[in-house]
PDB file as gemmi writes it, atoms N, CA and C in Angstrom:
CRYST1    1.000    1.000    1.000  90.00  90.00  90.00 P 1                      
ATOM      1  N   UNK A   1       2.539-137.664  -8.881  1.00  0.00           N  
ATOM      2  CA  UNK A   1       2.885-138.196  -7.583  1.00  0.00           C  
ATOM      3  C   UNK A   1       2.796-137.122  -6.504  1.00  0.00           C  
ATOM      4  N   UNK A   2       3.258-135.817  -6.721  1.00  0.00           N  
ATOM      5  CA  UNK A   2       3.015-134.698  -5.995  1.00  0.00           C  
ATOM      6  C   UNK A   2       1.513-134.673  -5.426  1.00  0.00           C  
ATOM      7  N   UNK A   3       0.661-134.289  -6.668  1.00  0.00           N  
ATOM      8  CA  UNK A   3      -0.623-134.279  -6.586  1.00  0.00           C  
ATOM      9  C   UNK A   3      -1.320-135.509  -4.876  1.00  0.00           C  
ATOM     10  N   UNK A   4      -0.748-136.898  -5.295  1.00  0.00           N  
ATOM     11  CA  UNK A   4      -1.180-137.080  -4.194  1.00  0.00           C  
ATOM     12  C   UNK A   4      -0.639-137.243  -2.912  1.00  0.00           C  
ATOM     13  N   UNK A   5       0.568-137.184  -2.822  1.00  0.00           N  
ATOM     14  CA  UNK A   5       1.127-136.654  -1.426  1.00  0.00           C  
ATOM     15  C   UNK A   5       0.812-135.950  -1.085  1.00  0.00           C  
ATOM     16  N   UNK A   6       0.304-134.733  -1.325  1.00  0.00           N  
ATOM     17  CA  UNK A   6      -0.086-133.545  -1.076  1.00  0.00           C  
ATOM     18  C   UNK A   6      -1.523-133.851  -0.399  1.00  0.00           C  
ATOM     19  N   UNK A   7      -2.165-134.266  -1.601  1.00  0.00           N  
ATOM     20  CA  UNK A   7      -3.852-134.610  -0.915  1.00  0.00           C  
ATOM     21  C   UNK A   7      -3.756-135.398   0.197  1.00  0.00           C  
ATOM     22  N   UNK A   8      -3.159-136.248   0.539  1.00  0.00           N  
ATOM     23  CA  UNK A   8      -2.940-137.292   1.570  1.00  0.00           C  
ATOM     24  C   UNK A   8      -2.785-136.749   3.084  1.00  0.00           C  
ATOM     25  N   UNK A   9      -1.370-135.561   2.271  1.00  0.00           N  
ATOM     26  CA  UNK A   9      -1.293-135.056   3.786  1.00  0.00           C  
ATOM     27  C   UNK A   9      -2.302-133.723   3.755  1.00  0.00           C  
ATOM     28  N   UNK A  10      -2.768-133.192   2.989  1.00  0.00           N  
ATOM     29  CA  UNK A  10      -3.896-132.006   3.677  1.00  0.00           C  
ATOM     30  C   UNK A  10      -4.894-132.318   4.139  1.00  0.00           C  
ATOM     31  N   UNK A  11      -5.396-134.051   3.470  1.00  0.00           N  
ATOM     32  CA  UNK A  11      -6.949-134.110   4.041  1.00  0.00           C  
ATOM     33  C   UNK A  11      -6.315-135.072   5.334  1.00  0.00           C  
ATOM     34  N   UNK A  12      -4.965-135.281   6.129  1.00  0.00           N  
ATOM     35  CA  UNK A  12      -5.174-136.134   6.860  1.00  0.00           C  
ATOM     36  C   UNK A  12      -4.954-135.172   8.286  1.00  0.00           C  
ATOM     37  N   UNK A  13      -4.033-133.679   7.743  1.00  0.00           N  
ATOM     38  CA  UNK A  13      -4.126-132.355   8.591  1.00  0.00           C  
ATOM     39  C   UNK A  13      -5.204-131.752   8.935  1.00  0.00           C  
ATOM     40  N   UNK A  14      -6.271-131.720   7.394  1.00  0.00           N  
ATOM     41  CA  UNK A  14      -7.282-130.755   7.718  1.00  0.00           C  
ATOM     42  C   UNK A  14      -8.700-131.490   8.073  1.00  0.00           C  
ATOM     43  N   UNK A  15      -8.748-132.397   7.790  1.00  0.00           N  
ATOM     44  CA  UNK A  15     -10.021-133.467   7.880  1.00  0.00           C  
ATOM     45  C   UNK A  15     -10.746-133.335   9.245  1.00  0.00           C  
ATOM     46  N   UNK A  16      -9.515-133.918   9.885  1.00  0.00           N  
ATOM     47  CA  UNK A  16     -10.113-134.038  11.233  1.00  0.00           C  
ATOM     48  C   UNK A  16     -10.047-132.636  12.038  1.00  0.00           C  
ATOM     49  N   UNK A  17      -9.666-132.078  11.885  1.00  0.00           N  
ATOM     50  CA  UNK A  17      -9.778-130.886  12.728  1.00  0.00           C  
ATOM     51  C   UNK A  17     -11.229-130.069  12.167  1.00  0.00           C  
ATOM     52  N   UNK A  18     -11.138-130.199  10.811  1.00  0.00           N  
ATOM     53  CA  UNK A  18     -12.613-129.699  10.085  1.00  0.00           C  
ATOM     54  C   UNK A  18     -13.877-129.986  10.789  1.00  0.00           C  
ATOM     55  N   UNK A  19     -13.654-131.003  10.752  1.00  0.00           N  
ATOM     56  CA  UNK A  19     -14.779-132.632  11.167  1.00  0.00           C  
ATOM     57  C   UNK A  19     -15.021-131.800  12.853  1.00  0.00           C  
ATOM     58  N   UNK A  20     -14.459-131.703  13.667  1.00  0.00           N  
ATOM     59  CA  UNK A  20     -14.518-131.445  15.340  1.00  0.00           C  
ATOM     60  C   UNK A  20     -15.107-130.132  14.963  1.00  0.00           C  
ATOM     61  N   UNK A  21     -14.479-128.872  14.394  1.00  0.00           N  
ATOM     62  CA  UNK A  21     -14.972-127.939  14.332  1.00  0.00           C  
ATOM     63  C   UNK A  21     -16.404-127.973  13.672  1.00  0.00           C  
ATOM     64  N   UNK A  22     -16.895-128.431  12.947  1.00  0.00           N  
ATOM     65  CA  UNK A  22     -18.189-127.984  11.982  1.00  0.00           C  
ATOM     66  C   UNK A  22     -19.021-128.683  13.077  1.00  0.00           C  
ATOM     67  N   UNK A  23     -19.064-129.915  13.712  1.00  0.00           N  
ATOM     68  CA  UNK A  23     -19.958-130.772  14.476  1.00  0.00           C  
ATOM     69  C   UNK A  23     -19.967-130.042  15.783  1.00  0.00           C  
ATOM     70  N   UNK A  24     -19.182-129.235  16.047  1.00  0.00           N  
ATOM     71  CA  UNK A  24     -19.192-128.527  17.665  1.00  0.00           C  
ATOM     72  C   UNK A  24     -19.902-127.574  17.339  1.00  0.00           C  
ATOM     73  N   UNK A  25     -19.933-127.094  16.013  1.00  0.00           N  
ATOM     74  CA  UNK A  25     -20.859-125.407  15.358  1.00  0.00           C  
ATOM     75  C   UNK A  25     -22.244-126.132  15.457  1.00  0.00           C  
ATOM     76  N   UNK A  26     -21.968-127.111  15.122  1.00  0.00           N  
ATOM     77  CA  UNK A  26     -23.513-127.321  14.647  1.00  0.00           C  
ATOM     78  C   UNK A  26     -23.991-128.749  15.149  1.00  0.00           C  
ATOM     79  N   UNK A  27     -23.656-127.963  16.382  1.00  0.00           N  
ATOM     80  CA  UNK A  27     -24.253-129.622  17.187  1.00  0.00           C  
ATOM     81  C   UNK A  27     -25.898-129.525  17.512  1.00  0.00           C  
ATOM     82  N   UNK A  28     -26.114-128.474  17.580  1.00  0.00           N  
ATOM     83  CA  UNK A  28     -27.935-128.285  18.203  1.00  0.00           C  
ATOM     84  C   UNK A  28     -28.382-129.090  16.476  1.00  0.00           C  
ATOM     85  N   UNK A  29     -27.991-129.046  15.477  1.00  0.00           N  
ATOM     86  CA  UNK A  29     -28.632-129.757  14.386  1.00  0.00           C  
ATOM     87  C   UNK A  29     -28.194-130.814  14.375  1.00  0.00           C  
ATOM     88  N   UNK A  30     -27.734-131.625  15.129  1.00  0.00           N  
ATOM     89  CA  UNK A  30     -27.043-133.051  15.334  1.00  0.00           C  
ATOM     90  C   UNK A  30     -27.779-133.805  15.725  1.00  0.00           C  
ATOM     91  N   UNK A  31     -28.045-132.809  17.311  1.00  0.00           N  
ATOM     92  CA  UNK A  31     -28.669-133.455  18.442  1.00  0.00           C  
ATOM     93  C   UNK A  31     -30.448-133.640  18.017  1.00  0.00           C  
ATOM     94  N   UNK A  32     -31.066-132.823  17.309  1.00  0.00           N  
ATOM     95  CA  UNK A  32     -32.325-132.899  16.467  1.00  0.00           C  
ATOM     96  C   UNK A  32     -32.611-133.941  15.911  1.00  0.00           C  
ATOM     97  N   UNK A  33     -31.227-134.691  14.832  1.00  0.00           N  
ATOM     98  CA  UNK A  33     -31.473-135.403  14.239  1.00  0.00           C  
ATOM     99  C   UNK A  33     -31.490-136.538  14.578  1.00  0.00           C  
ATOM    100  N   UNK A  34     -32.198-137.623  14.849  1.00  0.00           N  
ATOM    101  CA  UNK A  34     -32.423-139.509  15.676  1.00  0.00           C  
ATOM    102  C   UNK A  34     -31.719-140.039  14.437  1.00  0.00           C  
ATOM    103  N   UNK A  35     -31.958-139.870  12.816  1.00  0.00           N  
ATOM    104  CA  UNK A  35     -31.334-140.867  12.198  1.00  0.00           C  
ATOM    105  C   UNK A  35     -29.720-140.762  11.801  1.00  0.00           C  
ATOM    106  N   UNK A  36     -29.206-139.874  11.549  1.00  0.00           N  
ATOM    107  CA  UNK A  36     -28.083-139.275  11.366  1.00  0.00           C  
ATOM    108  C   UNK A  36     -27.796-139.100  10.222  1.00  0.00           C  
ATOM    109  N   UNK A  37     -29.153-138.436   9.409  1.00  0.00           N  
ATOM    110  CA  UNK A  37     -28.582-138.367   7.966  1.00  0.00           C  
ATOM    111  C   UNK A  37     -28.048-136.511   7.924  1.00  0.00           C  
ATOM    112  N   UNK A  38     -28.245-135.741   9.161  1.00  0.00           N  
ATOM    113  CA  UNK A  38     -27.887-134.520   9.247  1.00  0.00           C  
ATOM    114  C   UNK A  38     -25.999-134.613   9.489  1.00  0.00           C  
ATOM    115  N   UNK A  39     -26.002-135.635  10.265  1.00  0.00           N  
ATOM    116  CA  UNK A  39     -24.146-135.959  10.009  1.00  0.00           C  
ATOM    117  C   UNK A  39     -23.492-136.710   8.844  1.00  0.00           C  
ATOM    118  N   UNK A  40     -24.111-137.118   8.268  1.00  0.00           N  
ATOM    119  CA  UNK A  40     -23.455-137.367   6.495  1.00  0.00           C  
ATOM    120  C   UNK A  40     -23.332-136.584   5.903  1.00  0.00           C  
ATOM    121  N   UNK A  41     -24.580-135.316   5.664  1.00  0.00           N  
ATOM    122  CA  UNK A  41     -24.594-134.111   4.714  1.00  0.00           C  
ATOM    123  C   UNK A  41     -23.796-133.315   5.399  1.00  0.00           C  
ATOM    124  N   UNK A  42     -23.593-133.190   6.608  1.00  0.00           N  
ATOM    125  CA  UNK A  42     -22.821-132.027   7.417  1.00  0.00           C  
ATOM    126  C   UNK A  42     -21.014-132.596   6.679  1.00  0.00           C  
ATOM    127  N   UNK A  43     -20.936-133.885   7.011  1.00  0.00           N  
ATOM    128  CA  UNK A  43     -19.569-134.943   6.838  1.00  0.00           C  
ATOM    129  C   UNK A  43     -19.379-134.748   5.151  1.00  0.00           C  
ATOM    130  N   UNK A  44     -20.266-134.641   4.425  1.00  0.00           N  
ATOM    131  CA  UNK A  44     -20.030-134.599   2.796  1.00  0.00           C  
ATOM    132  C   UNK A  44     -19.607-132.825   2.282  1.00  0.00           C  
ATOM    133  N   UNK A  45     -20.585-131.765   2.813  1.00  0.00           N  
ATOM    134  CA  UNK A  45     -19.866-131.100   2.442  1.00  0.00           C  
ATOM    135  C   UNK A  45     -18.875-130.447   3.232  1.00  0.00           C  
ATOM    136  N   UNK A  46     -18.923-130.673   4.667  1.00  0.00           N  
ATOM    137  CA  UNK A  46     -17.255-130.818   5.100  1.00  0.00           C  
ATOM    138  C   UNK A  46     -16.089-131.047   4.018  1.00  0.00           C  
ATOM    139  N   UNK A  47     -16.735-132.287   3.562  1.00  0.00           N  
ATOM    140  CA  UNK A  47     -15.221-133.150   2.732  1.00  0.00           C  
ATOM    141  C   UNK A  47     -14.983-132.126   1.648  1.00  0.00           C  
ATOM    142  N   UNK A  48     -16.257-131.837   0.853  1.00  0.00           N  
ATOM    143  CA  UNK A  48     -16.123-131.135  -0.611  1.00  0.00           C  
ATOM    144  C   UNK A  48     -15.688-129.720  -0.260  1.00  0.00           C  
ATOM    145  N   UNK A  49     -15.808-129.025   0.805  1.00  0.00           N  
ATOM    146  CA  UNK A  49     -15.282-127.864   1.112  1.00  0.00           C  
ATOM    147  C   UNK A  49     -13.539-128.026   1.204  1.00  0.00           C  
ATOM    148  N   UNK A  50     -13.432-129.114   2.072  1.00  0.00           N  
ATOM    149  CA  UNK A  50     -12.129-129.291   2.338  1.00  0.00           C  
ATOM    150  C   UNK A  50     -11.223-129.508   1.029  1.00  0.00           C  
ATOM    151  N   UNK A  51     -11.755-130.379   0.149  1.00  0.00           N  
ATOM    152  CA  UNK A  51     -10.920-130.586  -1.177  1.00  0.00           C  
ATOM    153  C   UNK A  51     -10.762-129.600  -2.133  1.00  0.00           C  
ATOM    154  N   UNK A  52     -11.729-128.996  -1.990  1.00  0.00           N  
ATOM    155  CA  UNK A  52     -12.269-127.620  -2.874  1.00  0.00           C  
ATOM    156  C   UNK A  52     -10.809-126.773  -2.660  1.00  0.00           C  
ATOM    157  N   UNK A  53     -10.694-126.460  -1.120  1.00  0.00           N  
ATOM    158  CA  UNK A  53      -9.526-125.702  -0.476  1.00  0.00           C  
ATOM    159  C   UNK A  53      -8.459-126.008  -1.065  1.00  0.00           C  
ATOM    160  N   UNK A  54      -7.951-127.136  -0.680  1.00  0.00           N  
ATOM    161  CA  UNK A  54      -7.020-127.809  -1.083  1.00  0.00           C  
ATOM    162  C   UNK A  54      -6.533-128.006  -1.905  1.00  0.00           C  
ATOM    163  N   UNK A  55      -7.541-128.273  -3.624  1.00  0.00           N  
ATOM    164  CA  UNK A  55      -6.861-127.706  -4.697  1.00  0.00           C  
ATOM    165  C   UNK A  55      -6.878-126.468  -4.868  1.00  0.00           C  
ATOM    166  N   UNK A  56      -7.272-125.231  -4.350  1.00  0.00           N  
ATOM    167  CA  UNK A  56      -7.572-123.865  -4.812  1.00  0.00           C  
ATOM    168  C   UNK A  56      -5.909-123.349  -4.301  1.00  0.00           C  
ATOM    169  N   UNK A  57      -5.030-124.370  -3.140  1.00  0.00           N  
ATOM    170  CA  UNK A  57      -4.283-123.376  -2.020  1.00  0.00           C  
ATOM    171  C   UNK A  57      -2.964-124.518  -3.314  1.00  0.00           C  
ATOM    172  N   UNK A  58      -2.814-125.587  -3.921  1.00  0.00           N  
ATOM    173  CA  UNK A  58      -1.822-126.352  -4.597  1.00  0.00           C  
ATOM    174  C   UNK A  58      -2.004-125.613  -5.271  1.00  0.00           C  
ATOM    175  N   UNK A  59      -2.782-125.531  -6.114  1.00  0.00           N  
ATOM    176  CA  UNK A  59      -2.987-124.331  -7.842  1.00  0.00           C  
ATOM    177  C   UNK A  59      -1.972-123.180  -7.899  1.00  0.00           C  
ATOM    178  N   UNK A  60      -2.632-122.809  -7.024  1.00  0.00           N  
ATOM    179  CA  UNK A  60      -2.249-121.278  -6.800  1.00  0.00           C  
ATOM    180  C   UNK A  60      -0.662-120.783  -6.132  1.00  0.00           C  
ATOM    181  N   UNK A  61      -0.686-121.484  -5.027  1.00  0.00           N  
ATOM    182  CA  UNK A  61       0.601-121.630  -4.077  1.00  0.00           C  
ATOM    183  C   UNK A  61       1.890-122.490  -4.540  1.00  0.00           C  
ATOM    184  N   UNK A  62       1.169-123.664  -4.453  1.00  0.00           N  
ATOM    185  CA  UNK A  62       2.485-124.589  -4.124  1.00  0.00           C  
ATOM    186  C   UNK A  62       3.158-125.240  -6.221  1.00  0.00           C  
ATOM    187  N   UNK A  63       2.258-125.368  -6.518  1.00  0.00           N  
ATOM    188  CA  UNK A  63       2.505-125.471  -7.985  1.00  0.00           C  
ATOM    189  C   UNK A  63       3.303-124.420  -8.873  1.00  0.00           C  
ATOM    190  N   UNK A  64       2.957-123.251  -8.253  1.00  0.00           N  
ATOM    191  CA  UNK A  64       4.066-121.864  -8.822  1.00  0.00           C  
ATOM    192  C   UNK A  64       5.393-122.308  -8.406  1.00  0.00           C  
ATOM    193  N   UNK A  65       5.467-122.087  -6.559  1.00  0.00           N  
ATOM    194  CA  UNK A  65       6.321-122.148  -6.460  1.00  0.00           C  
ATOM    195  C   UNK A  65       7.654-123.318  -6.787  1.00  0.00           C  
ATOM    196  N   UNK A  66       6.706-124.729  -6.800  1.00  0.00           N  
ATOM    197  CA  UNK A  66       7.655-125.827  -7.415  1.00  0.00           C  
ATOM    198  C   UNK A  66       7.857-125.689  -8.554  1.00  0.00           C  
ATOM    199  N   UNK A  67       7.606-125.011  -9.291  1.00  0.00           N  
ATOM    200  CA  UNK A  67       7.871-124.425 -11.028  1.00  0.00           C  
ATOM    201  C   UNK A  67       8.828-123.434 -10.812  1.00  0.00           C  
ATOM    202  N   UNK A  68       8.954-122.617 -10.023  1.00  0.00           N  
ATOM    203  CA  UNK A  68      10.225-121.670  -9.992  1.00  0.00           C  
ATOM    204  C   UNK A  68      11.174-122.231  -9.413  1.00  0.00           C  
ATOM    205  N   UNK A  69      11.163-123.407  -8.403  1.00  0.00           N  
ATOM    206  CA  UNK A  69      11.865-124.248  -7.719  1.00  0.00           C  
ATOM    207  C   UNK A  69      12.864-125.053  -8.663  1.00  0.00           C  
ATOM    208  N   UNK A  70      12.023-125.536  -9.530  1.00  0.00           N  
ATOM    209  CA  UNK A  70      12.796-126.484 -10.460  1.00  0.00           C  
ATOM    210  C   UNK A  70      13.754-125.790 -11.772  1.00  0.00           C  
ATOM    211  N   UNK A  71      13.517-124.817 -11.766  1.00  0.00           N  
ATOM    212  CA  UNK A  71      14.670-123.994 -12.395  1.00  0.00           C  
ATOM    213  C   UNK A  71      15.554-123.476 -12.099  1.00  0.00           C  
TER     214      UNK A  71                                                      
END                                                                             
């Protein structure tokens, strides 16, 4: 249950702020593209970067510390 509260609220903190930042970096490859398959791949590994994070920062961080917490 942790597991997804957690995901819920990081991708609903980090998503969108991700999303504004990567498309403002890389808007001259936006504006190139007429069909918009350069904003799906930009939008996909956005996402997989973002989740990637997200379990790397629970693993490491927050899972220790709720294990020392609960004792």
């Amino acid at each position: 249950m942790i597991y997804f509260l957690f995901g819920i609220g990081w991708i609903s903190i980090t998503g969108p702020i991700l999303l504004a930042v990567g498309f403002v970096l890389l808007k001259p490859i936006i504006t190139l593209d007429d069909t918009g398959i350069s904003m799906l791949v930009i939008t996909l590994i956005l996402a997989i970067l973002d989740i990637y994070i997200g379990i790397k920062l629970f693993d490491n961080i927050i899972e220790p510390w709720l294990k020392k917490w609960k004792r």
